[in-house]
Residue, then its C-alpha position, 0 to 999 in steps of 0.5 A: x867508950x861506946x862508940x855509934x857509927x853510922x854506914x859512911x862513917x863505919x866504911x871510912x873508918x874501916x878503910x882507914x884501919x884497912x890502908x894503914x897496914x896493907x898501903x903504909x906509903x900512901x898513909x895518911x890518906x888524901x880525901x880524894x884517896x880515901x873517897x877511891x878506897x871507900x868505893x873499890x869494889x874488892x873485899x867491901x860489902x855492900x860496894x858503895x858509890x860515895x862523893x867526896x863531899x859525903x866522906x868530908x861530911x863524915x870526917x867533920x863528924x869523926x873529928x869532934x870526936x876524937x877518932x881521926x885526926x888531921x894533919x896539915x900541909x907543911x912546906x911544899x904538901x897540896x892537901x891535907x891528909x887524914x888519920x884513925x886514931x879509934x885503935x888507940x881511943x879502944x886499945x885494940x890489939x893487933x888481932x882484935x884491929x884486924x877483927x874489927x876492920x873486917x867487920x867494918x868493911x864487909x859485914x857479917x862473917x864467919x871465924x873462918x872467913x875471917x881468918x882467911x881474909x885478915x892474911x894482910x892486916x894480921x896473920x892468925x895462927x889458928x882459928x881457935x886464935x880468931x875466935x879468941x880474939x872474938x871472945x875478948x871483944x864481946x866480952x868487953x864492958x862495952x861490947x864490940x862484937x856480938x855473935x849472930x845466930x845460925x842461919x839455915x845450912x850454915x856451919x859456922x856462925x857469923x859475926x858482927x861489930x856492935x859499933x853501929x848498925x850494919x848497913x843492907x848490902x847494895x849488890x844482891x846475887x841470885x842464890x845457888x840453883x842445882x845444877x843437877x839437870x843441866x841440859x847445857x847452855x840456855x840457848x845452845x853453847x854459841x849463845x853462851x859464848x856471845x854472852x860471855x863476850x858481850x858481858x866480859x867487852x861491857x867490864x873489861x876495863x874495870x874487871x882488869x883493874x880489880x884483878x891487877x894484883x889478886x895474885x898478891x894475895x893468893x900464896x897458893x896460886x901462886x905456888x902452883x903456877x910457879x910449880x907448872x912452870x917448873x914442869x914445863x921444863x922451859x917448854x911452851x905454855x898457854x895460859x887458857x882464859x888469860x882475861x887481862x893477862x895477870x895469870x900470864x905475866x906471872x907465869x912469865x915472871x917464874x921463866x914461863x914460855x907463856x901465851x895466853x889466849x881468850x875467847x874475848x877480844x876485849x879481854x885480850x886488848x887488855x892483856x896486850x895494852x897491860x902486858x906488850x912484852x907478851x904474847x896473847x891471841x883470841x882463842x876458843x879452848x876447843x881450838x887453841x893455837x897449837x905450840x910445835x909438838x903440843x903445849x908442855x903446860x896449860x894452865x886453866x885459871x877460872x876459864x871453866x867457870x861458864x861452862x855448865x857440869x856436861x861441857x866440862x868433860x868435853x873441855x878437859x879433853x880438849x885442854x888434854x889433846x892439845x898437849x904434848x907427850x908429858x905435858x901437864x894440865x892445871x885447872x882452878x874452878x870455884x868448888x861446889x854443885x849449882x850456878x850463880x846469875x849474874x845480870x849486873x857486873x861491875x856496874x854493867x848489864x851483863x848476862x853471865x852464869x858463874x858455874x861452881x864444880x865439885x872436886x869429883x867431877x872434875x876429877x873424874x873428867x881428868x881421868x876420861x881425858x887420859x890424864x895421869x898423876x892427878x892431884x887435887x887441892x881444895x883451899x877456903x876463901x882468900x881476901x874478897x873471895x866468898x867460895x872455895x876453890x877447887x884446883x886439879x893438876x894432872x899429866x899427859x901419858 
């Protein structure tokens, strides 16, 4: 069955497949629900600002069509509830289902990707099962997949669902520049910092809902908070650009003795407001509150990310010297060379510059600070994410 969908149409039923698997309790779906889903700003692309009145427009279309069903009210329910059935009216697999849901929802991707961000929808063993799983849908008699070719500097090949036209992504970013003659900061490091404050004050309500359960999906995060905890031996930790306090809260629930700290007031209110039971303060990295004897543990999650490559020794160092003897430093960054500009964010103006750092680099920094039994970790993308990111570990002498 050649099934054409148009952008609306391929984004609601994206979410429907979507929120079947990964929020069964809340399935069948409301149209005010499925309106919200539709428009999250994680794991979609492009993000869209649809009405209730345009998803109900595109359910009256779907239905005719024997690709959702709807079920009524019964005794004591408010509001009808709606359904997929296009995994049914195609015969998909499980895999093949997740393949399309991914596609549906953010466009061209690579076998790599998709394998990383199917974790919650099905769990590919291998990406030789991905691609597989890509063969048997473009080689249906009605094709469903088709393999796009090779744009410059790409190592893998992206795929596309052939169930419509896909639609022009809405949120477009400055590309990578190089970062090879950093001269630091545009303005001087203060300039940056009033930035980074304005920009994180403008989304803090909406960057702490998106960031609400990212530690779900990511095992290897949580992996290594849980082994610092484990390293801290019960001693003090700092969670350094905490934002709104998930990385906190989950070091705490591993039996961390955790603060966070955050140059951002607005930031901080969040955490606080999210987290009472903890303890969170304004803070800049190079002035952290000092624990009695030095921090047994600080985790630096993505808190490097608007420091330029020269500020990021000097940081390090700083994060180094505030421990004590024996305490242990872990930091995750995105991994790569150059910066990414961000002038809107969330929906706000914002001026930001996201800065990628190689594993060498930082690696080297580790060692200048006098930091001992350093490991690295490299991991590929995880649900919304598009970068890899990089994670450094090492120890006080």
């Amino acid at each position: 069955m050649a099934i054409e969908l148009d952008a609306v149409e391929q984004r609601v039923i994206g979410t429907l497949l979507e929120k079947e698997r990964t929020v069964p309790d809340s399935y069948p779906m409301t149209l005010n629900g499925l309106r919200t889903a539709c428009n999250q700003t994680s794991g979609r692309d492009p993000i869209l600002s649809l009405t209730e009145a345009e998803v109900q427009v595109a359910l009256d279309r779907l239905r005719p069509r024997g690709l959702t069903r709807v079920l009524h009210p019964s005794h004591g329910a408010r509001q009808p509830k709606v359904r997929q059935v296009v995994d049914e009216v195609l015969t998909l697999s499980n895999g093949e289902r997740a393949v399309l849901t991914l596609l549906l929802l953010r466009g061209p991707q690579t076998p790599g990707e998709l394998r990383s961000r199917a974790e919650r929808l099905h769990a590919f063993g291998s990406l030789a099962e991905i691609d597989g799983t890509l063969g048997g849908l473009a080689n249906r008699d009605e094709p469903l997949v088709r393999e796009l070719e090779r744009r410059p500097g790409q190592k893998e090949q992206r795929w596309i669902h052939r169930l419509g036209p896909a639609p022009t992504p809405a949120l477009a970013v400055e590309p990578l520049r190089p970062a090879a003659t950093d001269t630091g900061p545009v303005g001087g490091a203060s300039a940056r910092d009033a930035r980074v404050v304005a920009g994180y004050t403008a989304v803090a309500g909406a960057y702490a809902d998106e960031l609400v359960d990212e530690l779900d999906r990511k095992p290897f995060d949580r992996w290594l908070l849980e082994r610092l905890v484990d390293l801290a031996d019960g001693g003090p930790m700092a969670d350094v650009g905490c934002g709104p306090g998930h990385v906190a809260f989950h070091l705490a629930a591993a039996g961390g003795d955790v603060t966070g700290v955050d140059l951002s007031p607005a930031m901080v209110d969040e955490a606080r407001r999210r987290f009472p039971e903890l303890a969170f303060a304004v803070a800049d990295l190079h002035a952290l509150p000092m624990a009695n004897g030095g921090w047994a543990a600080l985790a630096a999650w993505y808190s490097l990310v608007h420091l330029t490559p020269s500020e990021l020794p000097p940081a390090i160092a700083a994060l180094a010297g505030s421990l004590r003897p024996g305490g242990w430093l872990a930091v995750a960054v995105h991994e790569g060379v150059g910066a990414r500009h961000m002038d809107e964010w969330f929906g706000q103006t914002v001026a930001l510059d996201f800065t990628f750092h190689g594993r060498e680099p930082v690696v080297a920094a580790f060692a200048a600070a006098g930091l001992a039994e350093v490991e690295w970790y490299v991991r590929g993308p995880s649900g919304p994410e598009t970068t890899e990111r990089l994670y450094v570990l090492g120890r006080r002498p």
